[in-house]
C-alpha positions as protocol buffer text, in pm:
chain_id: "A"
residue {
  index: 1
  type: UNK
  ca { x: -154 y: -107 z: -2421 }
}
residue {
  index: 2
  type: UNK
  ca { x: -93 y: 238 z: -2274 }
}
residue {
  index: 3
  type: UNK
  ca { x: -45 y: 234 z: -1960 }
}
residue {
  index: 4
  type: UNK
  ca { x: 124 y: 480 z: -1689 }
}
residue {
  index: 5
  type: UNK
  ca { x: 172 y: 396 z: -1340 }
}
residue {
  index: 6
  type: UNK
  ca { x: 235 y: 702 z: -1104 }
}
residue {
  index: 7
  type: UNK
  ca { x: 312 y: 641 z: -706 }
}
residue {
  index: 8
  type: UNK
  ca { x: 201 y: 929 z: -562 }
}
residue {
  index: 9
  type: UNK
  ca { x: 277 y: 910 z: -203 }
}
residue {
  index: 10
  type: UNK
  ca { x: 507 y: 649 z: 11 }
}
residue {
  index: 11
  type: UNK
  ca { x: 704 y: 637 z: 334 }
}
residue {
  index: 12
  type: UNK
  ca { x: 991 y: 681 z: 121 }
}
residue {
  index: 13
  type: UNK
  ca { x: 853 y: 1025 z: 29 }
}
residue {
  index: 14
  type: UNK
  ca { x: 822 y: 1131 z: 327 }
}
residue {
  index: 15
  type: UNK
  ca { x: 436 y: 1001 z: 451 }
}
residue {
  index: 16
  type: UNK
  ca { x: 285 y: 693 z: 581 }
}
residue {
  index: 17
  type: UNK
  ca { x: 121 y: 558 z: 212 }
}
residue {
  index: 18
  type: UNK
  ca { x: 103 y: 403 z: -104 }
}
residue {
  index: 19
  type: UNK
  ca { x: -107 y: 599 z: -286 }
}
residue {
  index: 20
  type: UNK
  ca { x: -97 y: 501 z: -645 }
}
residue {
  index: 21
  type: UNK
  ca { x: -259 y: 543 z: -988 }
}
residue {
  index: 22
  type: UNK
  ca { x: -294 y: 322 z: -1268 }
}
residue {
  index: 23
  type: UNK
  ca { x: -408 y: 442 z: -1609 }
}
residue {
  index: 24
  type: UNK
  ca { x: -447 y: 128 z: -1818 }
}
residue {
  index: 25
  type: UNK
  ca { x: -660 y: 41 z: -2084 }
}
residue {
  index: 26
  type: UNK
  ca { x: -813 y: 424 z: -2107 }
}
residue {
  index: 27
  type: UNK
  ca { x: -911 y: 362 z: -1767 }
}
residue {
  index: 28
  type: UNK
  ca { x: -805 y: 571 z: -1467 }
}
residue {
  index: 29
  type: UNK
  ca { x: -768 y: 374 z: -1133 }
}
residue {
  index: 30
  type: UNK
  ca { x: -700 y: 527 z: -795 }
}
residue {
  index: 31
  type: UNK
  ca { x: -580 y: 274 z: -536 }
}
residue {
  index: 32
  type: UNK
  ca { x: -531 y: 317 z: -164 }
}
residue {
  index: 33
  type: UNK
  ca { x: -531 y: 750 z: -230 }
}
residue {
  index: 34
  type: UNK
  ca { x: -418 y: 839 z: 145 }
}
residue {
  index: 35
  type: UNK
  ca { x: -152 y: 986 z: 360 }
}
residue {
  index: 36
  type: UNK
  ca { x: -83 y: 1002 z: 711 }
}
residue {
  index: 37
  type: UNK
  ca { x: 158 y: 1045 z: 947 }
}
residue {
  index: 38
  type: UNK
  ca { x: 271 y: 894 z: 1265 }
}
residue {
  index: 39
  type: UNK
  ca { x: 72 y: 1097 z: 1551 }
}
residue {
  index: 40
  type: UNK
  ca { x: 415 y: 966 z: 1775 }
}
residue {
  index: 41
  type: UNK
  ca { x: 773 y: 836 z: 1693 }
}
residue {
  index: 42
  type: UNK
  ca { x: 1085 y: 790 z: 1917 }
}
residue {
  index: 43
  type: UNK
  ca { x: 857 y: 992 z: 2170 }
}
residue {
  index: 44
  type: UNK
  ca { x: 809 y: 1267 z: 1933 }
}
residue {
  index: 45
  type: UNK
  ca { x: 502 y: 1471 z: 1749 }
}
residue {
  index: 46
  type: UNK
  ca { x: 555 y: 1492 z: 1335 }
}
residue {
  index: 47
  type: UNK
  ca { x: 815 y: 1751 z: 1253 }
}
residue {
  index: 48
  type: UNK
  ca { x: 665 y: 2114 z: 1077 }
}
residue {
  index: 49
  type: UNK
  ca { x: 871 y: 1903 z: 740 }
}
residue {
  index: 50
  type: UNK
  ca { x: 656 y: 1615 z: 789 }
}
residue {
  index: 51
  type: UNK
  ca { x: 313 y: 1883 z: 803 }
}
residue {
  index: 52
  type: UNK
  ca { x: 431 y: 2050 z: 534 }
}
residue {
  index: 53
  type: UNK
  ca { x: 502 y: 1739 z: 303 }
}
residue {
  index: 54
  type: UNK
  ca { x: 161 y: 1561 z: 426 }
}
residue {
  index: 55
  type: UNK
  ca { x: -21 y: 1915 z: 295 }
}
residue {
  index: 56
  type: UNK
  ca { x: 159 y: 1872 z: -33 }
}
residue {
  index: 57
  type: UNK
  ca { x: 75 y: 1482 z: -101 }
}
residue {
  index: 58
  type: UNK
  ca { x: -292 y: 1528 z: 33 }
}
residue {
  index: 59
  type: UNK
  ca { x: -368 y: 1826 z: -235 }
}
residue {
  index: 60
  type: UNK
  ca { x: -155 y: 1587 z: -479 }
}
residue {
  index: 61
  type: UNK
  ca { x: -384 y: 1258 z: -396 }
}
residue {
  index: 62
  type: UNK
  ca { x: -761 y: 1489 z: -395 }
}
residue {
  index: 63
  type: UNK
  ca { x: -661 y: 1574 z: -797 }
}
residue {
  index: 64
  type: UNK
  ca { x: -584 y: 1226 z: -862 }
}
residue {
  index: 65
  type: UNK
  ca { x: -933 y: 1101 z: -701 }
}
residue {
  index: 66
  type: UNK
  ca { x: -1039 y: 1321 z: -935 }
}
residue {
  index: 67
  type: UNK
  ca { x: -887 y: 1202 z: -1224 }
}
residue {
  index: 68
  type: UNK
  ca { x: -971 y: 768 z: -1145 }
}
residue {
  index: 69
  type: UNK
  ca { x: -1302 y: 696 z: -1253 }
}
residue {
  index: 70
  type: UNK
  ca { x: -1217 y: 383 z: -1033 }
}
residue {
  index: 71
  type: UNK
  ca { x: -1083 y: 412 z: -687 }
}
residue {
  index: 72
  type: UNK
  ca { x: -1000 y: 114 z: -492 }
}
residue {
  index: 73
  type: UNK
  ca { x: -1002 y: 95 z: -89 }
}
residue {
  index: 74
  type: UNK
  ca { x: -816 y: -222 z: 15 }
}
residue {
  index: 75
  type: UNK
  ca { x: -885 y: -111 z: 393 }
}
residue {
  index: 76
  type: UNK
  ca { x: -985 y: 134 z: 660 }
}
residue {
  index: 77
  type: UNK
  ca { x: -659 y: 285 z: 806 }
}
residue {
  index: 78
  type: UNK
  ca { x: -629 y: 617 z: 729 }
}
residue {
  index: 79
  type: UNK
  ca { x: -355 y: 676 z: 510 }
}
residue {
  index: 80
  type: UNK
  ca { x: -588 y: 430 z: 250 }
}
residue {
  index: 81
  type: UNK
  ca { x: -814 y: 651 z: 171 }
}
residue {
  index: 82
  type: UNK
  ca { x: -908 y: 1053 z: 275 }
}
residue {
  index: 83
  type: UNK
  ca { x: -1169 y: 1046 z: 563 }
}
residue {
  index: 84
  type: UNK
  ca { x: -1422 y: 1343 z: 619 }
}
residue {
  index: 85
  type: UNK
  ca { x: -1436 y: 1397 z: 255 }
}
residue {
  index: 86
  type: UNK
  ca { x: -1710 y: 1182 z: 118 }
}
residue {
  index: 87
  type: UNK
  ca { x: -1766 y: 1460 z: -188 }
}
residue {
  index: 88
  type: UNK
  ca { x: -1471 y: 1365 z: -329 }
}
residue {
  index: 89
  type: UNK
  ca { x: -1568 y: 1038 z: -424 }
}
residue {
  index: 90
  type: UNK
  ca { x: -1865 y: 1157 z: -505 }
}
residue {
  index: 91
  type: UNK
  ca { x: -2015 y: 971 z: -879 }
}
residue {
  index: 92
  type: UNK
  ca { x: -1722 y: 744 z: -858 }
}
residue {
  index: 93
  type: UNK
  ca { x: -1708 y: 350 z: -907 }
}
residue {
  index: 94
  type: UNK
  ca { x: -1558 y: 275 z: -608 }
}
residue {
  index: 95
  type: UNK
  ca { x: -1422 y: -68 z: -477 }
}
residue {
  index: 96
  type: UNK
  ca { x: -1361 y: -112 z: -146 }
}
residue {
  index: 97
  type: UNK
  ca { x: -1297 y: -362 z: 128 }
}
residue {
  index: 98
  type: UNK
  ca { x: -1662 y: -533 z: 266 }
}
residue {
  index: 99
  type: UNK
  ca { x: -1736 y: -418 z: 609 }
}
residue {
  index: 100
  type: UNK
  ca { x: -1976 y: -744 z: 650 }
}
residue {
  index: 101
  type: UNK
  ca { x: -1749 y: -991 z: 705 }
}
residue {
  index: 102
  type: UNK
  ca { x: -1342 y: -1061 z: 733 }
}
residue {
  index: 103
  type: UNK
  ca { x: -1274 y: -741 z: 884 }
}
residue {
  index: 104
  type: UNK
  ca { x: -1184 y: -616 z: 1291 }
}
residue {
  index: 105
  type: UNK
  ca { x: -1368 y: -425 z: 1496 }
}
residue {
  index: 106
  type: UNK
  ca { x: -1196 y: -105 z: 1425 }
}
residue {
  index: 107
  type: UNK
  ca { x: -1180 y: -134 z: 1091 }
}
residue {
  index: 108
  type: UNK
  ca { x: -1569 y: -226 z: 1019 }
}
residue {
  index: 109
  type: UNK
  ca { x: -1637 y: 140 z: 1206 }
}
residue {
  index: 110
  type: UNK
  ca { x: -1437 y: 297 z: 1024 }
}
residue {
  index: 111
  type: UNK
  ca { x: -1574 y: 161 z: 728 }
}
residue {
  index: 112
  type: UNK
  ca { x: -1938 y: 232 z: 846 }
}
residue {
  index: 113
  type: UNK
  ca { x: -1854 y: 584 z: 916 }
}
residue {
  index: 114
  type: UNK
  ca { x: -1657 y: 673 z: 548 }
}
residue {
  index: 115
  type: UNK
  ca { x: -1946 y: 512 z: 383 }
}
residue {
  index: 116
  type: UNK
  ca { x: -2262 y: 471 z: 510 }
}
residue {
  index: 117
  type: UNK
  ca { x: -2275 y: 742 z: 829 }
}
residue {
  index: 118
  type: UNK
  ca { x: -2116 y: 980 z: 547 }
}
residue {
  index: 119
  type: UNK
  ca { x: -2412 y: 905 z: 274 }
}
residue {
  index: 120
  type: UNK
  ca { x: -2107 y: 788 z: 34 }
}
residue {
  index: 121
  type: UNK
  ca { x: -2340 y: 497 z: -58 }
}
residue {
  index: 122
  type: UNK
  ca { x: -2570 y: 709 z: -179 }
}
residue {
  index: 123
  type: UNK
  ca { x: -2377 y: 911 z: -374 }
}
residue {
  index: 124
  type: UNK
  ca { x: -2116 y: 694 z: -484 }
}
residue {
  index: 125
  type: UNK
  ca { x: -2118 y: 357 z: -678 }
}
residue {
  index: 126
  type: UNK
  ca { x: -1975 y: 141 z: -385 }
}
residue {
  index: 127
  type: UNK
  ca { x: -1873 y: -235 z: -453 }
}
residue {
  index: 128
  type: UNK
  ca { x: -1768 y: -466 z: -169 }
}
residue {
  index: 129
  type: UNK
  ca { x: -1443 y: -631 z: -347 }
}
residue {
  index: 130
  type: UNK
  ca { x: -1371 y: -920 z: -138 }
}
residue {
  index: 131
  type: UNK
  ca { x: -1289 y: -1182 z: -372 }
}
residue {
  index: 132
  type: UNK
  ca { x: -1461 y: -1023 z: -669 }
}
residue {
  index: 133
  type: UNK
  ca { x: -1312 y: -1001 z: -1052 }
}
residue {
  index: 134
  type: UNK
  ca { x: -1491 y: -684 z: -1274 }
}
residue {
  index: 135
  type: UNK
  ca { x: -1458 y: -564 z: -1610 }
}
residue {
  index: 136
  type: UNK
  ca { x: -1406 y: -201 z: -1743 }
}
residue {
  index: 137
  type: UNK
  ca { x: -1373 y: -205 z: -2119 }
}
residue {
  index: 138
  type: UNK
  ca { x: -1090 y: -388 z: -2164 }
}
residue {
  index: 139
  type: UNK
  ca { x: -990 y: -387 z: -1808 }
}
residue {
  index: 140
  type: UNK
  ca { x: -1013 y: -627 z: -1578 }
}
residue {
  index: 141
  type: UNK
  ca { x: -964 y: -601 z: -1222 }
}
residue {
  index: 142
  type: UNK
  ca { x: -947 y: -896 z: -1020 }
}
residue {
  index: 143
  type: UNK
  ca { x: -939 y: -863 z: -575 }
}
residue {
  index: 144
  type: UNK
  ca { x: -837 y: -1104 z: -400 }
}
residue {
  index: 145
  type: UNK
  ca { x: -995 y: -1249 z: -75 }
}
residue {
  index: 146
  type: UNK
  ca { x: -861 y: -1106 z: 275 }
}
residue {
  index: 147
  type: UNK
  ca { x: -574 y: -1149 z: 363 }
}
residue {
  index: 148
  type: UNK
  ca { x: -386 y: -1087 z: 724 }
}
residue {
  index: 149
  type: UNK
  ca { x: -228 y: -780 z: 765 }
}
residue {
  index: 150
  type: UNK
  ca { x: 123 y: -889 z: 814 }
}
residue {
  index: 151
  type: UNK
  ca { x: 124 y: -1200 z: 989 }
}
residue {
  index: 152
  type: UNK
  ca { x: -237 y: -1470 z: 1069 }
}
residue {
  index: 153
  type: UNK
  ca { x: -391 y: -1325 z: 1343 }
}
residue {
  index: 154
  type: UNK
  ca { x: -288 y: -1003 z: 1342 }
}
residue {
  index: 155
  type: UNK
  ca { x: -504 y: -788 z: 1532 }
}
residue {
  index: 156
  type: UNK
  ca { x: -531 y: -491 z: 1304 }
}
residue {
  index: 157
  type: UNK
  ca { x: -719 y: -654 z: 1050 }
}
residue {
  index: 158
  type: UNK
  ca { x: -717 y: -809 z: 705 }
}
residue {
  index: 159
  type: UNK
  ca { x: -660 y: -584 z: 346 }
}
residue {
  index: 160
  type: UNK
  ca { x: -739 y: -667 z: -24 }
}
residue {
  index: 161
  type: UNK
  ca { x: -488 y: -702 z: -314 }
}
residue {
  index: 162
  type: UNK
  ca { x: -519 y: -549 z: -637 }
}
residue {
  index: 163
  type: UNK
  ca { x: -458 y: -703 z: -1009 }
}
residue {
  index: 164
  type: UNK
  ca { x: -543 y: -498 z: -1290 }
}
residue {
  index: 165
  type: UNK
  ca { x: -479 y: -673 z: -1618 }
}
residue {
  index: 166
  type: UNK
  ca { x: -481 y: -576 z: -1973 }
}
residue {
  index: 167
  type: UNK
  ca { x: -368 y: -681 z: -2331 }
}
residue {
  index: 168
  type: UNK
  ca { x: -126 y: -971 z: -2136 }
}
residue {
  index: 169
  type: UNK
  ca { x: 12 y: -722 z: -1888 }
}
residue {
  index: 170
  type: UNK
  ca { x: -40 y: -675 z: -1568 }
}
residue {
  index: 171
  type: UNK
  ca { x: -8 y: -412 z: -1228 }
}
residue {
  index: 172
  type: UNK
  ca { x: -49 y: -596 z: -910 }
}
residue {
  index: 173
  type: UNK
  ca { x: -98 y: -381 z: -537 }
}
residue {
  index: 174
  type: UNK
  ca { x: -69 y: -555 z: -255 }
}
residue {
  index: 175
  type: UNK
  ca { x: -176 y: -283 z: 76 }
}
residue {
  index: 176
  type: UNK
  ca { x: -36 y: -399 z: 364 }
}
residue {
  index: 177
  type: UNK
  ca { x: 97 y: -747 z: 339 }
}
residue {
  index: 178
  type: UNK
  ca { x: 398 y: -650 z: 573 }
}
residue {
  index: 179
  type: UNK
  ca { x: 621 y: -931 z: 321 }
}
residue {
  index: 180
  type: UNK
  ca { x: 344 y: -1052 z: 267 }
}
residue {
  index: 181
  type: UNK
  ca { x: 389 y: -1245 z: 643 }
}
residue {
  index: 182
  type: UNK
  ca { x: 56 y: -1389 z: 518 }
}
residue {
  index: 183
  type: UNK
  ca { x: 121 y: -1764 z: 344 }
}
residue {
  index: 184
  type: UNK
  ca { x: -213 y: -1730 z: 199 }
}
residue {
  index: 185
  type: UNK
  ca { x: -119 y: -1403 z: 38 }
}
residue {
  index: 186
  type: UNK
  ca { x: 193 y: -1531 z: -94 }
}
residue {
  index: 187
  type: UNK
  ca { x: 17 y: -1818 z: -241 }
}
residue {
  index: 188
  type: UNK
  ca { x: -208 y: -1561 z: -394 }
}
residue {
  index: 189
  type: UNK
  ca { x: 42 y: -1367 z: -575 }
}
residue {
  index: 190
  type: UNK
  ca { x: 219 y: -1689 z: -721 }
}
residue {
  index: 191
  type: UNK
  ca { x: -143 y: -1774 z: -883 }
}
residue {
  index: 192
  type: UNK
  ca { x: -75 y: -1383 z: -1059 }
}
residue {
  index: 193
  type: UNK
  ca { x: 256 y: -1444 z: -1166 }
}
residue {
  index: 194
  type: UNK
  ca { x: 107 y: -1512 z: -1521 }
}
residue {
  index: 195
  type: UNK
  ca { x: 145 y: -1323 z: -1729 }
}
residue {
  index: 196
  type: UNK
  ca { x: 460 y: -1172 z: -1587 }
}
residue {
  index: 197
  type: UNK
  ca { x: 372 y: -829 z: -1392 }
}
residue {
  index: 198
  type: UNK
  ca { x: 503 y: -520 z: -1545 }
}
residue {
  index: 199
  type: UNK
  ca { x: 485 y: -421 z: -1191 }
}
residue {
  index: 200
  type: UNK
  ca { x: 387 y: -498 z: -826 }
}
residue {
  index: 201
  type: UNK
  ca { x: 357 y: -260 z: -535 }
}
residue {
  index: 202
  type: UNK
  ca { x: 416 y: -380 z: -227 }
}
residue {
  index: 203
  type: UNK
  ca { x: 437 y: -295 z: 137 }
}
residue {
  index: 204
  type: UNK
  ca { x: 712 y: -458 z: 333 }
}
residue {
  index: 205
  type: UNK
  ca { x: 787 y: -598 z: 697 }
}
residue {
  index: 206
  type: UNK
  ca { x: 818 y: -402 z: 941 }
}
residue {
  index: 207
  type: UNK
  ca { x: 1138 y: -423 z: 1073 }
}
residue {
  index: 208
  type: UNK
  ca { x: 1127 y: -77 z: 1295 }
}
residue {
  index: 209
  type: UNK
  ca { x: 874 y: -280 z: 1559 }
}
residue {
  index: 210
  type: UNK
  ca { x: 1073 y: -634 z: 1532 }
}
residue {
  index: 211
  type: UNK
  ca { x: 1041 y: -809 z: 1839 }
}
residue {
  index: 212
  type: UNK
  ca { x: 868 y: -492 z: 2010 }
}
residue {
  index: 213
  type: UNK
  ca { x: 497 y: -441 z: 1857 }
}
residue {
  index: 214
  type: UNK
  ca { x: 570 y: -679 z: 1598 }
}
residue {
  index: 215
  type: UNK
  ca { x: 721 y: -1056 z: 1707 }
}
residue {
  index: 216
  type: UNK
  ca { x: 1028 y: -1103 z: 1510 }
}
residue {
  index: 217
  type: UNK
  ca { x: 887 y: -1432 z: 1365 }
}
residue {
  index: 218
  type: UNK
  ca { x: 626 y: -1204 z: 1166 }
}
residue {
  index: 219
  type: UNK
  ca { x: 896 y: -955 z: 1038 }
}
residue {
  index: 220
  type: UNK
  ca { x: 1143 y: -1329 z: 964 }
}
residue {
  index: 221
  type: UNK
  ca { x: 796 y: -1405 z: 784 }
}
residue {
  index: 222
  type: UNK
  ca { x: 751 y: -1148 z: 618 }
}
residue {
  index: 223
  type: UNK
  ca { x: 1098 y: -1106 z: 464 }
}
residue {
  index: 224
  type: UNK
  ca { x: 1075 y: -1482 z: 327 }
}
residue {
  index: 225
  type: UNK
  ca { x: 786 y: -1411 z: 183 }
}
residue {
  index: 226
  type: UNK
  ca { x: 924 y: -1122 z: 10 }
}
residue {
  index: 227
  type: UNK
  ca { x: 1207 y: -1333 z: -106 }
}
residue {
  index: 228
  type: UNK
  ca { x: 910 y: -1575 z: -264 }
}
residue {
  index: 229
  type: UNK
  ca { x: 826 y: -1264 z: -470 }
}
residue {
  index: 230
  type: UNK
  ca { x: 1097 y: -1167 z: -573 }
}
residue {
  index: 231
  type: UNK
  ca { x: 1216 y: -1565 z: -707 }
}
residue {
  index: 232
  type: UNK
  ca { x: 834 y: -1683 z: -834 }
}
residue {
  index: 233
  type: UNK
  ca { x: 632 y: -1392 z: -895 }
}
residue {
  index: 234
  type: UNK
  ca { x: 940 y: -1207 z: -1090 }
}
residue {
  index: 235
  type: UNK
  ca { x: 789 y: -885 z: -1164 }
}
residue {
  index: 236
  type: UNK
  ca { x: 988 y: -701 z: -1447 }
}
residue {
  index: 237
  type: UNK
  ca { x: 970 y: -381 z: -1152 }
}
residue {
  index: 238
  type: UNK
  ca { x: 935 y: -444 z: -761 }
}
residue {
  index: 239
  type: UNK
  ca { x: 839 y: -162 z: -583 }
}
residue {
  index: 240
  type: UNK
  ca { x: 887 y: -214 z: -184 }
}
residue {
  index: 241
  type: UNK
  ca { x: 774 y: 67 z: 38 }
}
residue {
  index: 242
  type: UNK
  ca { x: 588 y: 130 z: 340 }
}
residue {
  index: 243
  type: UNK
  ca { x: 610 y: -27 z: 677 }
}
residue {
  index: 244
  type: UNK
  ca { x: 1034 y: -103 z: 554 }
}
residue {
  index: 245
  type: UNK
  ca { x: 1059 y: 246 z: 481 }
}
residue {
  index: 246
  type: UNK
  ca { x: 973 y: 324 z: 846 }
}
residue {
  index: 247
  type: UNK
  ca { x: 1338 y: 191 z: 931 }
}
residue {
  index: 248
  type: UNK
  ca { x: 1652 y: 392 z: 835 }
}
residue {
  index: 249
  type: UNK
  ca { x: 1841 y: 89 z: 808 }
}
residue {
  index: 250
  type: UNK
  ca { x: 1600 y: -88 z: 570 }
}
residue {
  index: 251
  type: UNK
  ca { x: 1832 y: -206 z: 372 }
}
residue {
  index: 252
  type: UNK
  ca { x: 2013 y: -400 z: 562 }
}
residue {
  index: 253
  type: UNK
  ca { x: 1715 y: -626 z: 608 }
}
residue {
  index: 254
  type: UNK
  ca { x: 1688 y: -655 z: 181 }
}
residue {
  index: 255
  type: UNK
  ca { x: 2060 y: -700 z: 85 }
}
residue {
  index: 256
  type: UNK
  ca { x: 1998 y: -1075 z: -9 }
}
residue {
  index: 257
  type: UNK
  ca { x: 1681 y: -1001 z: -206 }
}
residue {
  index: 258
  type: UNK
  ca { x: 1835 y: -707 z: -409 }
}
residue {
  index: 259
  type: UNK
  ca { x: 2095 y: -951 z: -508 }
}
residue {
  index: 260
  type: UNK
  ca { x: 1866 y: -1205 z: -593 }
}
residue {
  index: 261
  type: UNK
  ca { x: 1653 y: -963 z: -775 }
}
residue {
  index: 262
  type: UNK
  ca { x: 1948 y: -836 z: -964 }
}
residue {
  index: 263
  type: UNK
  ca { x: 2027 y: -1232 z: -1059 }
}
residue {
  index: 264
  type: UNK
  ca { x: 1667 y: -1273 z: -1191 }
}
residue {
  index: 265
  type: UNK
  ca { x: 1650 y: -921 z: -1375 }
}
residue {
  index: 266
  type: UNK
  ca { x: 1372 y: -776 z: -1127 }
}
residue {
  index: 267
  type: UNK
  ca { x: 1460 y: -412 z: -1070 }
}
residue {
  index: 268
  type: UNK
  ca { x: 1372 y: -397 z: -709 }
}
residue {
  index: 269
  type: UNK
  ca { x: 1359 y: 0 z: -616 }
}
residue {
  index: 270
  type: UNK
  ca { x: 1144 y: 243 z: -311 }
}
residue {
  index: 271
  type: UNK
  ca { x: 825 y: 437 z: -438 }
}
residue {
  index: 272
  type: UNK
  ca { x: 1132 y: 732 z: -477 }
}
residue {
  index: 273
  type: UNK
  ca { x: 1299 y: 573 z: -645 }
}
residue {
  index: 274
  type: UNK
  ca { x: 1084 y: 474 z: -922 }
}
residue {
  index: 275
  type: UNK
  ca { x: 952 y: 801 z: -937 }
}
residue {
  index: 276
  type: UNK
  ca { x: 1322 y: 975 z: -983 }
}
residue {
  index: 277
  type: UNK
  ca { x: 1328 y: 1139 z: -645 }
}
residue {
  index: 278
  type: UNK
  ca { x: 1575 y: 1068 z: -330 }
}
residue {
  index: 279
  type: UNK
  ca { x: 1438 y: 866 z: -44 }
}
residue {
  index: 280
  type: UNK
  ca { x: 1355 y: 1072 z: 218 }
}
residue {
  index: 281
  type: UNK
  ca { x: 1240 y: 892 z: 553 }
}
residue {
  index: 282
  type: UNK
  ca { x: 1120 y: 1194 z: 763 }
}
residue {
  index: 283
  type: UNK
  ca { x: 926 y: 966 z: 1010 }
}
residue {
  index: 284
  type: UNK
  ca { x: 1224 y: 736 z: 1054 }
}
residue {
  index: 285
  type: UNK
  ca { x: 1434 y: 1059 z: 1092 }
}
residue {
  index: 286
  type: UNK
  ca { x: 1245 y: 1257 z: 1310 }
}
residue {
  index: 287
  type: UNK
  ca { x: 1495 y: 1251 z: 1576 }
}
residue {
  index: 288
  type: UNK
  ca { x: 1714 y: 1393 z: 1368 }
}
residue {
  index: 289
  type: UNK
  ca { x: 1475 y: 1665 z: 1243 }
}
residue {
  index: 290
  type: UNK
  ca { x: 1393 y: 1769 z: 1574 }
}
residue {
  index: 291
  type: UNK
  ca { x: 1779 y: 1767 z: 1651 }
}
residue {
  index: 292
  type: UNK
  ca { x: 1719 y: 1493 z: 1961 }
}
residue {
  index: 293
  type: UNK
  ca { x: 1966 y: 1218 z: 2050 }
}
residue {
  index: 294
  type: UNK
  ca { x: 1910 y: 867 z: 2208 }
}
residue {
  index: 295
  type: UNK
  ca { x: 1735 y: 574 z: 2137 }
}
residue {
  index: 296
  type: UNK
  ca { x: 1380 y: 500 z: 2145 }
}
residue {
  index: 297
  type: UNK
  ca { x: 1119 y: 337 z: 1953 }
}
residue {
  index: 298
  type: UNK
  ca { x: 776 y: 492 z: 1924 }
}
């Protein structure tokens, strides 16, 4: 199988994302291509840095929507997909979470307005994924059902995950598990660890809100199910990004798991890092970009 996996974006580049693309199987597929950035942080606006480096990623993410004949939208927060841009999906196959049913208020109008207020649907070859399993060629891309993002009951919603398997091997994306927090999602990606993923993509806890926005039992949660991961689902690469990377001190929180990882010959790495490049957490470090002391959480 030839297969390259490229992360284009994460919060350990710099922006809130996990923009990634999978070609496998002769098949391009574009999964959660978005970017943000935090509109406040420790009180503060982004940094001219952050701007500049959210420019970048966009203009990188528009030519790789370009390139996926498949582009998968696991929800409706805005660094998962571009909003305000419905030509660039345009004559796409495009899989995205069902605004019918398992989703929150906010999300399902978002959802209504990127594809249906927009025309998208008209223009576009739009599949609700919820639970679904689809063939391209060779490919096969399986989505699983809902699941809470970060821990039950979370208010901002539910996301998809992503399996996209081929000739025995397999990529697995999970959005916004937060751990996963979610036991349902952790059950899920035990049920994929067969075969054994070349690689998963996942977003972890976060830690930066524990026992502020986020009750520390979610981000404990979370950080045992990452553990879970790591020990049954064994990928041969674990990619943890996102929400974690929103903490300087991140890896404090992972020591055990690295070592565990290292025991079970995972290589457990940031979005930077398996892309060659230094971590660089402007949002977490945008007190120090703007050259302002104290403490604060925003």
């Amino acid at each position: 199988m030839t297969k390259r996996v490229k992360i284009i974006a994460a919060d350990s580049m710099g922006v809130r994302s996990l923009a990634t693309f999978v070609d496998i199987c002769g098949v391009p597929v574009g999964v959660d291509l978005g970017a943000a950035l935090a509109p406040r942080r420790f009180g503060l606006p982004p940094h001219p840095l952050e701007y500049e480096r959210l420019k970048r990623v966009l203009d990188d993410i528009r030519r790789f929507i370009e390139e996926s004949h498949v582009v998968v939208v696991t929800h409706y927060h805005y660094d998962h997909y571009i909003r305000g841009e419905p030509e660039i999906y345009y004559g796409k196959t495009l899989i995205v979470k069902s605004i019918e049913r398992d989703i929150n208020w906010s999300q399902r109008v978002r959802g209504y307005t990127f594809l249906r207020r927009s025309g998208l649907v008209e223009r576009a070859r739009v599949i609700q994924g919820d639970s679904l399993s689809l063939k391209f060629g060779e490919l096969a891309i399986e989505i699983s059902k809902p699941v809470w993002h970060g821990e039950p009951g979370s208010k901002v919603g539910r996301v998809l995950m992503v399996r996209l398997l081929c000739d025995d091997e397999s990529v697995i994306f999970t959005s916004d598990v937060q751990g996963p927090a979610d036991p349902e999602a952790v059950e899920i990606l035990r049920s994929w660890s067969k075969p054994r993923p070349t690689i998963v993509i996942l977003g972890g806890p976060p830690t930066y809100f524990s026992g502020v926005k986020v009750s520390e039992d979610a981000v404990r949660r979370g950080l045992e199910g990452l553990e879970v991961v790591v020990r049954d689902v064994r990928p041969h690469i674990l990619v943890v990004d996102h929400h974690l990377l929103r903490d300087v001190n991140y890896l404090r929180y992972v020591e055990k798991h690295i070592r565990i990882a290292l025991d079970l010959g995972v290589k457990f790495m940031t979005a930077a890092e398996y892309e060659g490049r230094p971590v660089e957490q402007l949002e977490a470090r945008r007190r120090e970009l703007w050259g302002v002391s104290g403490e604060g959480l925003g």
